[in-house]
N, CA, C and O atoms as a Tripos MOL2 file, in Angstrom:
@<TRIPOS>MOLECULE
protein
  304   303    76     0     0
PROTEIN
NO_CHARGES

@<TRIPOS>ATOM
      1 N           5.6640   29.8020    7.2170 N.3       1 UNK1
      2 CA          4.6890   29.4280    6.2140 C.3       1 UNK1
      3 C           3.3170   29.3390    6.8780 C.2       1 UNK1
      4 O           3.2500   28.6530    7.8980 O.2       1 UNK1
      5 N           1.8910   30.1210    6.3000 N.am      2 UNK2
      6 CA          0.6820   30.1320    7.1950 C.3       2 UNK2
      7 C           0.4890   29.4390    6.1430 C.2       2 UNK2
      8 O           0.8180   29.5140    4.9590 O.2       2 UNK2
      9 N          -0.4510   28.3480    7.1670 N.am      3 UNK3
     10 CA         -1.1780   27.1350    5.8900 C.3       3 UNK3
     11 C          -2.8810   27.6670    6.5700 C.2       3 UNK3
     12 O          -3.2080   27.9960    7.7110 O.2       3 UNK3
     13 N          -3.4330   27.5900    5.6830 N.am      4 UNK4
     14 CA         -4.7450   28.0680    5.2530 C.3       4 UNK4
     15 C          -6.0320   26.4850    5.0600 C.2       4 UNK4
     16 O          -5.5880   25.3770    4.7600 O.2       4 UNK4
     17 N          -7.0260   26.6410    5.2160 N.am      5 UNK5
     18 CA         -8.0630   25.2960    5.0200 C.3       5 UNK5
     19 C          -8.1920   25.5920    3.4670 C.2       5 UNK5
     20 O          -8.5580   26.7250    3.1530 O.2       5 UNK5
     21 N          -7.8810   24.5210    2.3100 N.am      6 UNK6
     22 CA         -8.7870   24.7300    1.1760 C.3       6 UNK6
     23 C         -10.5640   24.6120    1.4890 C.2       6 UNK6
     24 O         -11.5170   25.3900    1.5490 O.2       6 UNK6
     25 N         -10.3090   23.1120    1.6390 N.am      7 UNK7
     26 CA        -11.8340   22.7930    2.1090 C.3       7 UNK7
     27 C         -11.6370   21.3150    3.4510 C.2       7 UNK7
     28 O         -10.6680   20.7100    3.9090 O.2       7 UNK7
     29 N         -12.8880   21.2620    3.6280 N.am      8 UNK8
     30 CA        -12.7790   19.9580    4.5390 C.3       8 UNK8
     31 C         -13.7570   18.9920    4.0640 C.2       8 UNK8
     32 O         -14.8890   19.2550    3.6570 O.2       8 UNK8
     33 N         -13.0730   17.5600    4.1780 N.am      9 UNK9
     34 CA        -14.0410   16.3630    3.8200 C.3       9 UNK9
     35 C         -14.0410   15.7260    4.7230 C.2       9 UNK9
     36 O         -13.3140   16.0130    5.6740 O.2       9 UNK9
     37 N         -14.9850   14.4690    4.7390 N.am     10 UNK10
     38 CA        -15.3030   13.5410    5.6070 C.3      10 UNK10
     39 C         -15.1850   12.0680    5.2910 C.2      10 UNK10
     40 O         -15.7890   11.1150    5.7840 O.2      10 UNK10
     41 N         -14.1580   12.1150    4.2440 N.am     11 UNK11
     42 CA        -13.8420   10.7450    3.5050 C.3      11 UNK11
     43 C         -12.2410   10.6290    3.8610 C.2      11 UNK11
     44 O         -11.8430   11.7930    3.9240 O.2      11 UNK11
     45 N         -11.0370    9.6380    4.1470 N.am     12 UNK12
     46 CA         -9.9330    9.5480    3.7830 C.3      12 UNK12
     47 C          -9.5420    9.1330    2.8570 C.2      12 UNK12
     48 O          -8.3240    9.0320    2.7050 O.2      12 UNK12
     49 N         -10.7090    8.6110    1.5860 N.am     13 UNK13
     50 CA        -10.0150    7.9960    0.5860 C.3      13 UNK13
     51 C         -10.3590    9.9400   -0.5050 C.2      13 UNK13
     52 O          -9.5400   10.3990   -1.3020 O.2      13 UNK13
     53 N         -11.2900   10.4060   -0.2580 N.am     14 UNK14
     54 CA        -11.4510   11.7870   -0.8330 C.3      14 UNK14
     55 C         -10.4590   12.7740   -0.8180 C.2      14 UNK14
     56 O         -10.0720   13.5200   -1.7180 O.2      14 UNK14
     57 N         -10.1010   12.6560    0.3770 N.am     15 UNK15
     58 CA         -8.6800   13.7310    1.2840 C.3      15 UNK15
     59 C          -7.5060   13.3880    0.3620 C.2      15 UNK15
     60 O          -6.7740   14.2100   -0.1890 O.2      15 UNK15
     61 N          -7.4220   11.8340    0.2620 N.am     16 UNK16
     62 CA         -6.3460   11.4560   -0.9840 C.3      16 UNK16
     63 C          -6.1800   11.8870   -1.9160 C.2      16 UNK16
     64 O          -5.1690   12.5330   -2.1920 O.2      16 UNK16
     65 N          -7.1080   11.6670   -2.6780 N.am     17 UNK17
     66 CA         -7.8550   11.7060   -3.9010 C.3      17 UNK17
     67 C          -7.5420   13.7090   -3.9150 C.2      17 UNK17
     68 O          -6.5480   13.9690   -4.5930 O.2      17 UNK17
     69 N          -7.9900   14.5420   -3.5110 N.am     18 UNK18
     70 CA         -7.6430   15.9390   -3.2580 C.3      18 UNK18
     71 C          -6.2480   16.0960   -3.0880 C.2      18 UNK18
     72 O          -5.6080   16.8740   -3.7950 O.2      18 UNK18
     73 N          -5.6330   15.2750   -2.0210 N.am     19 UNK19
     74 CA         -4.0490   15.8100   -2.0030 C.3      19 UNK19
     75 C          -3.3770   15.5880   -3.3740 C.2      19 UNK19
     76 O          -2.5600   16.2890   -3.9710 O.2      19 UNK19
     77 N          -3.8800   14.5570   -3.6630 N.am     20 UNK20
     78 CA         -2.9960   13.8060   -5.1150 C.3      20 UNK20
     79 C          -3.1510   14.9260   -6.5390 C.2      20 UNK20
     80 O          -2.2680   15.0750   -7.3840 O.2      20 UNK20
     81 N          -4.3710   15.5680   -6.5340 N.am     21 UNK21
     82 CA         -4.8430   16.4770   -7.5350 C.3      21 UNK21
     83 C          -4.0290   17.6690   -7.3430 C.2      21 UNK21
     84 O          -3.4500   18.2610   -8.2540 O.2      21 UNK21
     85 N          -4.0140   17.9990   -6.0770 N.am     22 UNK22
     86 CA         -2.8120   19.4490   -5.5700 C.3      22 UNK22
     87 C          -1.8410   19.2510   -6.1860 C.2      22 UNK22
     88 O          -1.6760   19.7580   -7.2960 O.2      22 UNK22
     89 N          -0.7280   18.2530   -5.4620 N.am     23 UNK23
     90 CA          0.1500   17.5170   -5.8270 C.3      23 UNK23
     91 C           0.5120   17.2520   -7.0930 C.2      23 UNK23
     92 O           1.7260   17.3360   -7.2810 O.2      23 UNK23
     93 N          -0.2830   16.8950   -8.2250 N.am     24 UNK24
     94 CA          0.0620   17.2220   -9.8600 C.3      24 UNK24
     95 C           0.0940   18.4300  -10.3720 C.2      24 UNK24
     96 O           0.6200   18.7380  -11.4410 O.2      24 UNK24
     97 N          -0.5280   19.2140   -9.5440 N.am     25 UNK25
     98 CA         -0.5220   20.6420  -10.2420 C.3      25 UNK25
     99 C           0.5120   21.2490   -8.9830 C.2      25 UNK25
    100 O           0.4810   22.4780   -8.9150 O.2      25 UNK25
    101 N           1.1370   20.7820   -8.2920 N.am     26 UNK26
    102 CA          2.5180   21.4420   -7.5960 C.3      26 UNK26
    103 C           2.8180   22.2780   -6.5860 C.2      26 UNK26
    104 O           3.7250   23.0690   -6.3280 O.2      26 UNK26
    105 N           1.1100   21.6310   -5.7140 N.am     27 UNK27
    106 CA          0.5580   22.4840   -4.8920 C.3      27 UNK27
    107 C           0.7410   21.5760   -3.5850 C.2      27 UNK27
    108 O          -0.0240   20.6460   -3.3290 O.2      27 UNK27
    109 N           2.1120   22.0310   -2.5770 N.am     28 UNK28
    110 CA          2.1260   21.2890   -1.4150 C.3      28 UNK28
    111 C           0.5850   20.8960   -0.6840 C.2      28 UNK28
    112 O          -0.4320   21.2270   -1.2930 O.2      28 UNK28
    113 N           0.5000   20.3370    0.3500 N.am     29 UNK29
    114 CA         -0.6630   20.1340    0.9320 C.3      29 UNK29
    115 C          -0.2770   19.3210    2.2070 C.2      29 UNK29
    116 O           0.8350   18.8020    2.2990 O.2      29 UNK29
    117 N          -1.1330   19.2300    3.0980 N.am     30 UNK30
    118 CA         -1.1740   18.8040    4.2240 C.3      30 UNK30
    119 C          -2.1010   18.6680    4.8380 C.2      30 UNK30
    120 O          -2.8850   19.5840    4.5910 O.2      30 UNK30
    121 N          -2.7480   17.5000    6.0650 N.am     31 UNK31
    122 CA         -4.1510   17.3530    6.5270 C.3      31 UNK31
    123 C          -4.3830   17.4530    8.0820 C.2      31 UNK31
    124 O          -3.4340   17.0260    8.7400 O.2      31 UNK31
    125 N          -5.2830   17.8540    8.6840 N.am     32 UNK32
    126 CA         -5.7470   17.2770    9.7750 C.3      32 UNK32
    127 C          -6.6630   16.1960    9.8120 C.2      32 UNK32
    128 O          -7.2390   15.7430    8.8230 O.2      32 UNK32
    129 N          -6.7920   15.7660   11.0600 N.am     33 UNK33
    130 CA         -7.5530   14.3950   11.5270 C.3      33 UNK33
    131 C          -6.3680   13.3800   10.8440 C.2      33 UNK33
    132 O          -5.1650   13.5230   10.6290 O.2      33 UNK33
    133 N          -7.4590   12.1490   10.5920 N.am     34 UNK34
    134 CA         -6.4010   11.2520   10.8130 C.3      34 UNK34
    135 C          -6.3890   10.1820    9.4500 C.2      34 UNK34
    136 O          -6.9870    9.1070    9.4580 O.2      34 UNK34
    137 N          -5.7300   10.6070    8.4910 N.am     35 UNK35
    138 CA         -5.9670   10.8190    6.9310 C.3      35 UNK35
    139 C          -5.0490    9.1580    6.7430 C.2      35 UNK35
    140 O          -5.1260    8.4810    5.7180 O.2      35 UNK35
    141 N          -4.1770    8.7460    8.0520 N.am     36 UNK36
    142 CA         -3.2680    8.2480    7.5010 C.3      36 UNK36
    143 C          -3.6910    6.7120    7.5410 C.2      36 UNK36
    144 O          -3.1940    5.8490    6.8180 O.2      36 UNK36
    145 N          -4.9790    6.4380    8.7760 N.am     37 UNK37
    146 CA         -5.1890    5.4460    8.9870 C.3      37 UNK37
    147 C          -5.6910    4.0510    7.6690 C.2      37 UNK37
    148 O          -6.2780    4.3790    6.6380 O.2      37 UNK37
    149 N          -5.4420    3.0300    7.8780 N.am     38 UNK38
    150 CA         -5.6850    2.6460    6.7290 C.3      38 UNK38
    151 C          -6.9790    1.7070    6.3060 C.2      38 UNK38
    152 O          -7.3500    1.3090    5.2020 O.2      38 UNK38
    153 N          -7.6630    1.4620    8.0070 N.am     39 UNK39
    154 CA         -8.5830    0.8390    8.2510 C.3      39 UNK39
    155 C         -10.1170    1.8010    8.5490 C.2      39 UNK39
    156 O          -9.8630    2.3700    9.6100 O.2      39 UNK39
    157 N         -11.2240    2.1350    8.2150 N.am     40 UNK40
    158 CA        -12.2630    2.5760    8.3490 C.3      40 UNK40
    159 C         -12.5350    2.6030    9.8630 C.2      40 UNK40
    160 O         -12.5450    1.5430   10.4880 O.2      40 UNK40
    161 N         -12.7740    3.8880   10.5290 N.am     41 UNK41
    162 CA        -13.5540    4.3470   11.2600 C.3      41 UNK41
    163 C         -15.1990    4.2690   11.8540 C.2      41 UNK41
    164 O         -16.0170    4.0200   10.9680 O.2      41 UNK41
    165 N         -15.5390    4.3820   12.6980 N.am     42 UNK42
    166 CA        -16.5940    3.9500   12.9900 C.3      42 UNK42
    167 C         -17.4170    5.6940   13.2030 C.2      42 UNK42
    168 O         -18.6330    5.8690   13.1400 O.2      42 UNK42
    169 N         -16.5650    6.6030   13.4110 N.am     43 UNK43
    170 CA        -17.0000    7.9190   13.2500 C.3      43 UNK43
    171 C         -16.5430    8.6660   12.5270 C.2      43 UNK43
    172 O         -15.4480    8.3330   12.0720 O.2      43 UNK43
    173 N         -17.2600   10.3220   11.9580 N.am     44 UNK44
    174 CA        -17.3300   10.4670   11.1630 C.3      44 UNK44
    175 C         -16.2240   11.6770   11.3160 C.2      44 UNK44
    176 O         -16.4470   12.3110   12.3480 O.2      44 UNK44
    177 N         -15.2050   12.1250   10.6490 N.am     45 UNK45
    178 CA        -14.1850   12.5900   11.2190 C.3      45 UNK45
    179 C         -13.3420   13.8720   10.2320 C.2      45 UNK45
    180 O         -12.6500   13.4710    9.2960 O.2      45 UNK45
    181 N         -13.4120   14.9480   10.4170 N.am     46 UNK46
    182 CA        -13.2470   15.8800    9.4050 C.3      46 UNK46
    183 C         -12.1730   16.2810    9.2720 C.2      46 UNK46
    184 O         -11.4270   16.4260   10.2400 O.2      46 UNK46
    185 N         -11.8290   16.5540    8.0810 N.am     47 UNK47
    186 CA        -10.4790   15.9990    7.6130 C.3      47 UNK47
    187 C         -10.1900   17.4670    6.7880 C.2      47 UNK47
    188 O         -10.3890   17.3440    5.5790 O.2      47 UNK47
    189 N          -9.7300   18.9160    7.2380 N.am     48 UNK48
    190 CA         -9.6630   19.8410    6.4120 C.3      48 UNK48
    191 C          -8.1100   19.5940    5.7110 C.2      48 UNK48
    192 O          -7.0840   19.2750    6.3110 O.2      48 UNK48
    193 N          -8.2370   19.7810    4.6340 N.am     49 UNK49
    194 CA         -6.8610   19.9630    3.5210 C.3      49 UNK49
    195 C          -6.2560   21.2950    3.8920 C.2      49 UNK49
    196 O          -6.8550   22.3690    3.9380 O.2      49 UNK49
    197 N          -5.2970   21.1260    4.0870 N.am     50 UNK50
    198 CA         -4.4410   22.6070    4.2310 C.3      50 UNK50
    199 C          -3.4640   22.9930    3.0520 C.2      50 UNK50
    200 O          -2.8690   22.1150    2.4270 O.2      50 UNK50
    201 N          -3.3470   24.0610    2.8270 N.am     51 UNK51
    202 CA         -2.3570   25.1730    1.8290 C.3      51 UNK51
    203 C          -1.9310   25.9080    2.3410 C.2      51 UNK51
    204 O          -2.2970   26.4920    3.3610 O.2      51 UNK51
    205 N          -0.3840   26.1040    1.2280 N.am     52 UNK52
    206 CA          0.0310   27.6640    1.8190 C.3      52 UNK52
    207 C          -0.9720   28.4600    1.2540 C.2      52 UNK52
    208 O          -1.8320   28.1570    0.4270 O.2      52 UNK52
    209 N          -0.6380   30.0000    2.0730 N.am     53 UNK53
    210 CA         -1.6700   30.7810    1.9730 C.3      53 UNK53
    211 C          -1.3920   31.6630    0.4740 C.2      53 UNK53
    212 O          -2.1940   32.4710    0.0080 O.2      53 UNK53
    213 N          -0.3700   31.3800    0.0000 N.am     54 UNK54
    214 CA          0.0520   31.9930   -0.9590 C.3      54 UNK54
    215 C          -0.7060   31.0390   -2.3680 C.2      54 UNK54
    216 O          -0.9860   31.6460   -3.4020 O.2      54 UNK54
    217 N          -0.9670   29.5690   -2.2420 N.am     55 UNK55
    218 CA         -1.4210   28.6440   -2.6160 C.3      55 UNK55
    219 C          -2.9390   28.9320   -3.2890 C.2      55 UNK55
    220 O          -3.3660   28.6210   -4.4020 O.2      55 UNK55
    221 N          -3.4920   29.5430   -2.3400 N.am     56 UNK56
    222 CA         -5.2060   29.0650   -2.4840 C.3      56 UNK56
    223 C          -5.8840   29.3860   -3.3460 C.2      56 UNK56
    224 O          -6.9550   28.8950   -3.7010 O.2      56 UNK56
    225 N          -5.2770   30.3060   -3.7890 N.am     57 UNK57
    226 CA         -6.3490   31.0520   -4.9560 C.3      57 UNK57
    227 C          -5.9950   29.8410   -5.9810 C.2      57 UNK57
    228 O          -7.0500   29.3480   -6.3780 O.2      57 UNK57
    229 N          -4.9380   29.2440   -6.5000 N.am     58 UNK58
    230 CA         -4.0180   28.2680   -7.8760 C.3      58 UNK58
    231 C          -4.9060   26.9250   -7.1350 C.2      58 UNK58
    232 O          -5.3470   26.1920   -8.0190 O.2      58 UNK58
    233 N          -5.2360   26.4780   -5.8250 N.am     59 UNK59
    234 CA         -5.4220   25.5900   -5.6370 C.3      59 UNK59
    235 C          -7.1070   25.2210   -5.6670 C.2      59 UNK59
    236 O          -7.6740   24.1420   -5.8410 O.2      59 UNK59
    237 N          -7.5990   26.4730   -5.4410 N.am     60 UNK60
    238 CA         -9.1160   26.6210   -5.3740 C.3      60 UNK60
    239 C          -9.3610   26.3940   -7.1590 C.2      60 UNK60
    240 O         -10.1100   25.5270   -7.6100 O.2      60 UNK60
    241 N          -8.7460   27.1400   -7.8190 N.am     61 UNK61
    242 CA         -8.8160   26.9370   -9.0380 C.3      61 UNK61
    243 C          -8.3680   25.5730   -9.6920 C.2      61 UNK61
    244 O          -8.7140   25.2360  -10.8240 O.2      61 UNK61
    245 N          -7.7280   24.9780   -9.0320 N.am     62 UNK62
    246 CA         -7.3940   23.3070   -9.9200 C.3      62 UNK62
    247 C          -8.3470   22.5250   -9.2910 C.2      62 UNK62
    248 O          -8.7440   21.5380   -9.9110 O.2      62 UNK62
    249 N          -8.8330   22.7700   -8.1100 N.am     63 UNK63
    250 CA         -9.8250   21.9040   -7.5510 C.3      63 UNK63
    251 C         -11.2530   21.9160   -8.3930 C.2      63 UNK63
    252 O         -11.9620   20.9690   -8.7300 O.2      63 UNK63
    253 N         -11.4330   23.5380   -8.6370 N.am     64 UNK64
    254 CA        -12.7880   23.4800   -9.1940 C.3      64 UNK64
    255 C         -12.5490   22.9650  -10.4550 C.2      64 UNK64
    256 O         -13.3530   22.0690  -10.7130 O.2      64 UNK64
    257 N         -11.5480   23.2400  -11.5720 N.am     65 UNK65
    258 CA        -11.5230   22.2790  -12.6440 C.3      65 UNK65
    259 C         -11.0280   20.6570  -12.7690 C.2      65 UNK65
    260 O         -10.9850   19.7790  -13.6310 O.2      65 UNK65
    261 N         -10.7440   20.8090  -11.5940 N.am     66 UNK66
    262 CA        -11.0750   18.6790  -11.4530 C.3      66 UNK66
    263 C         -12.1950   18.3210  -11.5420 C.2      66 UNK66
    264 O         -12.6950   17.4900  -12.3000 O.2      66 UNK66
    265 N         -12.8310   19.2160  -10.4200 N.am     67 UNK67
    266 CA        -14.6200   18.6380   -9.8950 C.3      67 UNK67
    267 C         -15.3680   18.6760  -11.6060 C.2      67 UNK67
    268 O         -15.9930   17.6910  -11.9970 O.2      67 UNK67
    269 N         -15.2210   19.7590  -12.3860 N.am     68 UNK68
    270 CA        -15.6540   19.9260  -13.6050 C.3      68 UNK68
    271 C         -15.5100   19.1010  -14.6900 C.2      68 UNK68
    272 O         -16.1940   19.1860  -15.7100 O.2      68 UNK68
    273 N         -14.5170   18.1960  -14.4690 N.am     69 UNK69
    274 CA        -13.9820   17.5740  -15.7430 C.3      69 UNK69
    275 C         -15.0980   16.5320  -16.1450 C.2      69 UNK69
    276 O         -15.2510   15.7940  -15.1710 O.2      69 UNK69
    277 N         -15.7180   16.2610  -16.8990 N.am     70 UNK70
    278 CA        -16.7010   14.9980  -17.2950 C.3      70 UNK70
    279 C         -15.9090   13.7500  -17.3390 C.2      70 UNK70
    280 O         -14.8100   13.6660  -17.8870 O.2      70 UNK70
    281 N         -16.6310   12.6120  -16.6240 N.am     71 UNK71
    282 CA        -16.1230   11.7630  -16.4170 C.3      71 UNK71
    283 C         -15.7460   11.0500  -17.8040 C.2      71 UNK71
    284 O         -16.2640   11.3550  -18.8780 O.2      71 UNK71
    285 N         -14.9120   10.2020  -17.6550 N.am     72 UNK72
    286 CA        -14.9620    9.2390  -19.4660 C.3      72 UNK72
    287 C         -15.9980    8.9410  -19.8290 C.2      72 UNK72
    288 O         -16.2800    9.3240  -20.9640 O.2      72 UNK72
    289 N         -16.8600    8.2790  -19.2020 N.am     73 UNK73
    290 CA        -18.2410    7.7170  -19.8860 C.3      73 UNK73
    291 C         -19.3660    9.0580  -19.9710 C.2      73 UNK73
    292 O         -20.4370    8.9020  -20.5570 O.2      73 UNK73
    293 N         -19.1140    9.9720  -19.5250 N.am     74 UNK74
    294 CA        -19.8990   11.4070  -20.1510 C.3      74 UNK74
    295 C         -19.4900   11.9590  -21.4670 C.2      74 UNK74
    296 O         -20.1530   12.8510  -21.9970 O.2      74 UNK74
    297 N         -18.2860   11.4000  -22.0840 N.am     75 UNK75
    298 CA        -17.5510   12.1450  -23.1050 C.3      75 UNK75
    299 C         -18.2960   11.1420  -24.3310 C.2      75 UNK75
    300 O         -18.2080   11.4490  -25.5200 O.2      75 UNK75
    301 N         -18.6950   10.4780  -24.0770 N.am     76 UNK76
    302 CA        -19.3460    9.3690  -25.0950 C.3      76 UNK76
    303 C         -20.3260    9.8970  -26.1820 C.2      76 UNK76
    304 O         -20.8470    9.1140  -26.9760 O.2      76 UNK76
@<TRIPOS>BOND
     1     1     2 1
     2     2     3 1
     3     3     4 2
     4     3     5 am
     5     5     6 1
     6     6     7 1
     7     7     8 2
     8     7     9 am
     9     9    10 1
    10    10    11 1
    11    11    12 2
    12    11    13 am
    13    13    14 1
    14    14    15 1
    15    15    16 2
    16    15    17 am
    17    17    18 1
    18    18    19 1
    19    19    20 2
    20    19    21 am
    21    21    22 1
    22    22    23 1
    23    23    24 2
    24    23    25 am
    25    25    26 1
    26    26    27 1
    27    27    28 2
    28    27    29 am
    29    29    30 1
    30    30    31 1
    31    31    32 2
    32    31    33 am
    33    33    34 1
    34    34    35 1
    35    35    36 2
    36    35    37 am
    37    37    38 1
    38    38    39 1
    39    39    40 2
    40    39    41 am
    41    41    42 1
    42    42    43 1
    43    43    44 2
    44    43    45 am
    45    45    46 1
    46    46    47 1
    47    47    48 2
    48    47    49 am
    49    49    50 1
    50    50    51 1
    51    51    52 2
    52    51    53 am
    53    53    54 1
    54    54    55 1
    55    55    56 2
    56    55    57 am
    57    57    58 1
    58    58    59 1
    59    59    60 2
    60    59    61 am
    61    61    62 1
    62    62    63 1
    63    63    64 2
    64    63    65 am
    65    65    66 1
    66    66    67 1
    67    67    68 2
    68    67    69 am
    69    69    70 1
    70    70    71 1
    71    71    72 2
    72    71    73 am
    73    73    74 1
    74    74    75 1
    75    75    76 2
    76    75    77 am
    77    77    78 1
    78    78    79 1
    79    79    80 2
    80    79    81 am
    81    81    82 1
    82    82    83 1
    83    83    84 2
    84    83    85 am
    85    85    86 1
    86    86    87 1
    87    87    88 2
    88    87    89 am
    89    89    90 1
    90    90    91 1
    91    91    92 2
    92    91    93 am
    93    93    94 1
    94    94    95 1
    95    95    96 2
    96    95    97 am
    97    97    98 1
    98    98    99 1
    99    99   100 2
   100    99   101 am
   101   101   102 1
   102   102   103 1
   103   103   104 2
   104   103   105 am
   105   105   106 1
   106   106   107 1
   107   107   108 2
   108   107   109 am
   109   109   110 1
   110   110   111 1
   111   111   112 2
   112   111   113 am
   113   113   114 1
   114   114   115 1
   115   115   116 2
   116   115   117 am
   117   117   118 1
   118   118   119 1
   119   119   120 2
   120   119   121 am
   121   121   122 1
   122   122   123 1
   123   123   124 2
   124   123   125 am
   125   125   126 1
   126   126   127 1
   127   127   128 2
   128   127   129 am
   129   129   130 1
   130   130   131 1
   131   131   132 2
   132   131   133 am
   133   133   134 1
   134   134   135 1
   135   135   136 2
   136   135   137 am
   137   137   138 1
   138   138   139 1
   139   139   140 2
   140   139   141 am
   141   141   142 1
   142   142   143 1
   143   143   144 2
   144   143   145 am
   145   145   146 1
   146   146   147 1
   147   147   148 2
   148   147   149 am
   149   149   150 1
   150   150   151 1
   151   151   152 2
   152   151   153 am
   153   153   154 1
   154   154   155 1
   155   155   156 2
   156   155   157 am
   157   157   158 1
   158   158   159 1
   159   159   160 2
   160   159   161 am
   161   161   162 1
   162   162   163 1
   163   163   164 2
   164   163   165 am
   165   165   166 1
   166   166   167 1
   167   167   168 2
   168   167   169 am
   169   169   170 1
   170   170   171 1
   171   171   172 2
   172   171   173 am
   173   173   174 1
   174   174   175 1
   175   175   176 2
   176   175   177 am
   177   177   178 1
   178   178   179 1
   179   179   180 2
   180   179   181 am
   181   181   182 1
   182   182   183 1
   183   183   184 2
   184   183   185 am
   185   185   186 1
   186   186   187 1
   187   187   188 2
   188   187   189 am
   189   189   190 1
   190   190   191 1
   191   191   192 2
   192   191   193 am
   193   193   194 1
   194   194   195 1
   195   195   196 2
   196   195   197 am
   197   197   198 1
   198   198   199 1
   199   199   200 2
   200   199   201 am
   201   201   202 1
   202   202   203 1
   203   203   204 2
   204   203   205 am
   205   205   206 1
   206   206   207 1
   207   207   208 2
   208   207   209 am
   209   209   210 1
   210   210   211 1
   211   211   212 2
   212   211   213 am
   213   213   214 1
   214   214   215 1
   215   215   216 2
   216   215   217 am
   217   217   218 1
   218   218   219 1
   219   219   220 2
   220   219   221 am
   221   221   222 1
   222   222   223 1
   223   223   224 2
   224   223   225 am
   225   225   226 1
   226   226   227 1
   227   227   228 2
   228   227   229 am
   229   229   230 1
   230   230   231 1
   231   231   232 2
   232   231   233 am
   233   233   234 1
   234   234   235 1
   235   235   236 2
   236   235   237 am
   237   237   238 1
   238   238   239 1
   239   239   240 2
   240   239   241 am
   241   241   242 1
   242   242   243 1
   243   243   244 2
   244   243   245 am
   245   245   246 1
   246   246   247 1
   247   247   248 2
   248   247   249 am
   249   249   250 1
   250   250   251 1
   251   251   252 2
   252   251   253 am
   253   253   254 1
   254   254   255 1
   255   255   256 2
   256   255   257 am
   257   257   258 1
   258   258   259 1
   259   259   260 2
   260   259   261 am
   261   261   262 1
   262   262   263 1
   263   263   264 2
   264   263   265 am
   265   265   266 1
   266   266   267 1
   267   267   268 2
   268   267   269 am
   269   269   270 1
   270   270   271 1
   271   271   272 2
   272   271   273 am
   273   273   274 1
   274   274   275 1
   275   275   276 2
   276   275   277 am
   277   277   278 1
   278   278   279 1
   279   279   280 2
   280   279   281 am
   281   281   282 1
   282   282   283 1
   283   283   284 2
   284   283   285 am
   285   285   286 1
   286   286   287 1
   287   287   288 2
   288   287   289 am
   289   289   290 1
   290   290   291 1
   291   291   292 2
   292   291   293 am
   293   293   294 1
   294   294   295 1
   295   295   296 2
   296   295   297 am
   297   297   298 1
   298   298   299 1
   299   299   300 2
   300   299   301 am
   301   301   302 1
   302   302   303 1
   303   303   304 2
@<TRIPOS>SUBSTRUCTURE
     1 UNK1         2 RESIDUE 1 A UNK
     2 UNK2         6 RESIDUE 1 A UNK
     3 UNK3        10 RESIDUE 1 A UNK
     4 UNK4        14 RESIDUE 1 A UNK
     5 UNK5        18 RESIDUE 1 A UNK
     6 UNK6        22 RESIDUE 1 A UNK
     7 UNK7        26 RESIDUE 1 A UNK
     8 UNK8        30 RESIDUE 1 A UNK
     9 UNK9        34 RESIDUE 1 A UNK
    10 UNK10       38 RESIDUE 1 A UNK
    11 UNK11       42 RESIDUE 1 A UNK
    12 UNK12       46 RESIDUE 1 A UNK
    13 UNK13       50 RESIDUE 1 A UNK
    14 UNK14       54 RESIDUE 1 A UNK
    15 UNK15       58 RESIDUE 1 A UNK
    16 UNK16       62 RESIDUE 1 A UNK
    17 UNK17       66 RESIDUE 1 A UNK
    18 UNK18       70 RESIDUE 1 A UNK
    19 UNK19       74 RESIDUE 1 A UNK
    20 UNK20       78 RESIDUE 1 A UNK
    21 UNK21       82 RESIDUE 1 A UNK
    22 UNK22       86 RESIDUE 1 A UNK
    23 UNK23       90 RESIDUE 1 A UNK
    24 UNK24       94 RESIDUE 1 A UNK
    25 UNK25       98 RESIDUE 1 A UNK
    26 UNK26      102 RESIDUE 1 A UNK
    27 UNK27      106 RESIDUE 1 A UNK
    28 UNK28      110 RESIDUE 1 A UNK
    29 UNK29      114 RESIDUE 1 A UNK
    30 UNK30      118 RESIDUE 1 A UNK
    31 UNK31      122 RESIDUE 1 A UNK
    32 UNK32      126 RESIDUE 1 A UNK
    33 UNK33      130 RESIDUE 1 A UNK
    34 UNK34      134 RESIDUE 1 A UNK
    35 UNK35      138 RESIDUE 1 A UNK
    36 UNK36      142 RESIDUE 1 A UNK
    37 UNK37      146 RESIDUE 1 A UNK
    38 UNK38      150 RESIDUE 1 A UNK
    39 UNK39      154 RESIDUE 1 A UNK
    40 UNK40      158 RESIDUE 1 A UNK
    41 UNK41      162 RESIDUE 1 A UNK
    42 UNK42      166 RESIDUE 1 A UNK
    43 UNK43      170 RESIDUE 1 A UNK
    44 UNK44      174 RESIDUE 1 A UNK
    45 UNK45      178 RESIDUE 1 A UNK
    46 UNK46      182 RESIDUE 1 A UNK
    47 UNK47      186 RESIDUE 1 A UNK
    48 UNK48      190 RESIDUE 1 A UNK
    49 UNK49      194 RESIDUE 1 A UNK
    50 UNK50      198 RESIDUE 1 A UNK
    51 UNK51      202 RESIDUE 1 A UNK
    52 UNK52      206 RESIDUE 1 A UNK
    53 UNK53      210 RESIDUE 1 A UNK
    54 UNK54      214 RESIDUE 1 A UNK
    55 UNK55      218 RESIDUE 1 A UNK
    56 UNK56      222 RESIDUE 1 A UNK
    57 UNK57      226 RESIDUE 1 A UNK
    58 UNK58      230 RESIDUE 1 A UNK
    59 UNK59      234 RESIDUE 1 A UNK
    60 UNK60      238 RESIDUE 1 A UNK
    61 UNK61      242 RESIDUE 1 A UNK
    62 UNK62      246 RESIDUE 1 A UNK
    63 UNK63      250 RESIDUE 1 A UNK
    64 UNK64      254 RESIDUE 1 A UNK
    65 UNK65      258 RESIDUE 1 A UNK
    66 UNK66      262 RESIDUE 1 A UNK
    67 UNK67      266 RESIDUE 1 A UNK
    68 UNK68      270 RESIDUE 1 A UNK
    69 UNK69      274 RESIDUE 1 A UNK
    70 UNK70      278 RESIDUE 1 A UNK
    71 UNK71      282 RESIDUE 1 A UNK
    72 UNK72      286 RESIDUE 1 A UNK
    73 UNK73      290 RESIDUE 1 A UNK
    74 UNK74      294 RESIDUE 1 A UNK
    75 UNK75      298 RESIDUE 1 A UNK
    76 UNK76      302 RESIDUE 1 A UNK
C-alpha cells in the first residue's frame, strides 16, 4: 500500500479534526509527527496526513467540500 501526503498542518487538534472527516467518508488515514500527544508543544511541528494513493483524488474531494460547507450561523 503507497500512502501519499493529502496535505500538511501545523495544529494536532486540526490533524484530528481532518482524520475524523476522512474517516466518515471511509477514507483510511494516517499521520506523521506527533499527532498523538495530548499536551501542547512548545514548537511548531508538521503534521502531513497520509492516504492511500488510490485514495486522493475521493479524499481531496471530501476535504474541499468540508472546508466549503457554511458554518451554522452562516446559514441564518
Amino acid at each position: 500500500m503507497d500512502l501519499v501526503t493529502l496535505t500538511t498542518v501545523h495544529d494536532v487538534g486540526l490533524a484530528s479534526i481532518v482524520r475524523g472527516v476522512l474517516d466518515q467518508a471511509g477514507i483510511e488515514s494516517t499521520t506523521t509527527g506527533t499527532v498523538d500527544d495530548v499536551f501542547p508543544v512548545d514548537e511548531v511541528i508538521p503534521i502531513q496526513i497520509l492516504v492511500r494513493e488510490g485514495d486522493l483524488a475521493r479524499a481531496r474531494d471530501v476535504l474541499a467540500s468540508y472546508e466549503n460547507e457554511p458554518e451554522e450561523d452562516e446559514e441564518e
